[in-house]
C-alpha positions, 0 to 999 in steps of 0.5 A: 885077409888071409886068415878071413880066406882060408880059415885056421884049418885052411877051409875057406870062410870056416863056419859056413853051412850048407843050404842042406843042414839048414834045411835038416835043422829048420826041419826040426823046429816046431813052430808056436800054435796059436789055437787057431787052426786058420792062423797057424795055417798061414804061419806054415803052423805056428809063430815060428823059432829062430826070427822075428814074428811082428803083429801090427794093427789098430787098438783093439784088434787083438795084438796083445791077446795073441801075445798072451796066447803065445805065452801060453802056447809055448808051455805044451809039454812035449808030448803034445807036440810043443816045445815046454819052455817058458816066456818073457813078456815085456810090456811097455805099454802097461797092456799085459794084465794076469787076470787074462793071463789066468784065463788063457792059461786056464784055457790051454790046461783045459785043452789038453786035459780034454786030449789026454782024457780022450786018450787014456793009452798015450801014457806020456800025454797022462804023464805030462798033464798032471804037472801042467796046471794053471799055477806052472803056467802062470809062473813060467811068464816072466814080465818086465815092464819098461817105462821108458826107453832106456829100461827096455834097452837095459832088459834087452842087454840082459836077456840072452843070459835070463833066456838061457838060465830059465829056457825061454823059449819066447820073448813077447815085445809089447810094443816096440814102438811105444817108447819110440813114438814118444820119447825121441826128438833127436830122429838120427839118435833114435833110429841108432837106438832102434837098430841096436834093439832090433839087432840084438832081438835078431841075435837072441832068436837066432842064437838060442833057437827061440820065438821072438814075437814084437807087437807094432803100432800102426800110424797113418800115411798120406798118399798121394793122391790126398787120401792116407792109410794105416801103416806100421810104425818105425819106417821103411828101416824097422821093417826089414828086421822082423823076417815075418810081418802080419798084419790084423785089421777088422773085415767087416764084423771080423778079425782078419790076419794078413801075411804081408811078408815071410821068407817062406810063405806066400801072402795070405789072409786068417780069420781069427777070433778072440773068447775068454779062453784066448785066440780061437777060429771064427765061430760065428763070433762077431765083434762087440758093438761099442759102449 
């Protein structure tokens, strides 16, 4: 207790920080664009390093297109003002595919080819687009699929050392309910299990200053009036561990994106669209009909 106290140099609790260099170190950290400007707004600029970003919504809304666009985003090289780091996507689902990976990439390079070109005098934009092709994107997306359960919770335990060796800067969970829904009948094992996970998604955010954006399935609740509502997977307990929760759902003809929680940011809502090239602002894009 006393060394809890005083610490080894005789400053109480050693290791504390002040709210001041907080503030001077969150200052510094940008943030994962998602390519559409209205939702980057909502997420005060994009997905944000050093927590936990959870996407929840219907099949279909568009979870694990934003989860490929972050992939991709993450790529930008400095001199666009991003963070030039690699991703790991880990799939449970069997959603990921390459030949969309290939077409948001293809997207992202076309981008910021059109800024360096509309630039010919930021010779570090010239620079930097000459090695930032589709292939180099492509290769800089790591996949783990996991089938059940305990392959996800064997990925998750060697991570931080991958992160680190490769300069992830973005782990894309998709989706961390899947194996939770279906593989458990014993509720007090899987909830051990599930906070273990979201434990250790926490510490390799925090630790290695990277995004970590998990993808969340959305069940339906009674009410008590007798009428139900969607709402996300894994309880009340699993809610607390992401630090910013959106929501997507249809609005009319719409995608829309709902921030439900966030330390920082008030409540709001994104329109948000989904083209070949990945995630983009609503342009008069309406959704498919069926069939």
């Amino acid at each position: 207790m006393k060394v809890v106290r005083f610490g080894v140099d005789g400053a109480a609790l050693a290791g504390a920080k002040s709210a001041s260099e907080m503030l001077r170190l969150e200052s510094t950290r940008l943030p994962i664009y998602t390519f559409c400007q209205e939702l980057d707004d909502l997420l005060g600029g994009g997905v944000a390093v050093g927590e936990i970003t959870e996407l929840c919504g219907c099949p279909g809304i568009g979870k694990t297109q934003i989860g490929i666009q972050l992939c991709c985003s993450v790529q930008i090289p400095d001199a666009f003002g991003g963070l030039a780091g690699a991703a790991v996507y880990v799939d449970t689902e069997g959603s990921f595919t390459a030949e969309r990976a290939r077409d948001v990439a293809a997207a992202t390079v076309a981008h910021l080819a059109a800024i360096s070109n509309a630039n010919p005098e930021a010779h570090e934009m010239v620079d930097a687009i000459h090695g930032f092709t589709m292939d180099h994107v492509l290769q800089n997306i790591h996949l783990f699929r996991c089938h059940e359960v305990t392959e996800l919770l064997a990925v998750l335990e060697t991570l931080p050392a991958y992160c680190a060796a490769h300069g992830v800067r973005c782990v894309v969970v998709d989706s961390v309910a899947f194996h939770f829904r279906q593989d458990f009948r014993d509720m007090a094992l899987r909830t051990a299990i599930l906070a273990k996970m979201t434990n250790r998604l926490m510490a390799l955010a925090t630790k290695q200053t990277l995004a970590v954006c998990t993808v969340n399935q959305v069940t339906v609740k009674p009410n008590s009036n007798g009428g139900s509502r969607l709402v996300p997977a894994l309880g009340e307990s699993y809610a607390h561990a992401c630090a910013t929760r959106v929501t997507l759902s249809w609005e009319d003809d719409t995608r829309v994106a709902y921030l439900y929680k966030s330390p920082r940011l008030p409540q709001g809502r994104a329109r948000y669209t989904v083209t070949t090239g990945g995630v983009r602002d609503v342009r008069g894009v309406k959704r498919p009909s069926a069939g």
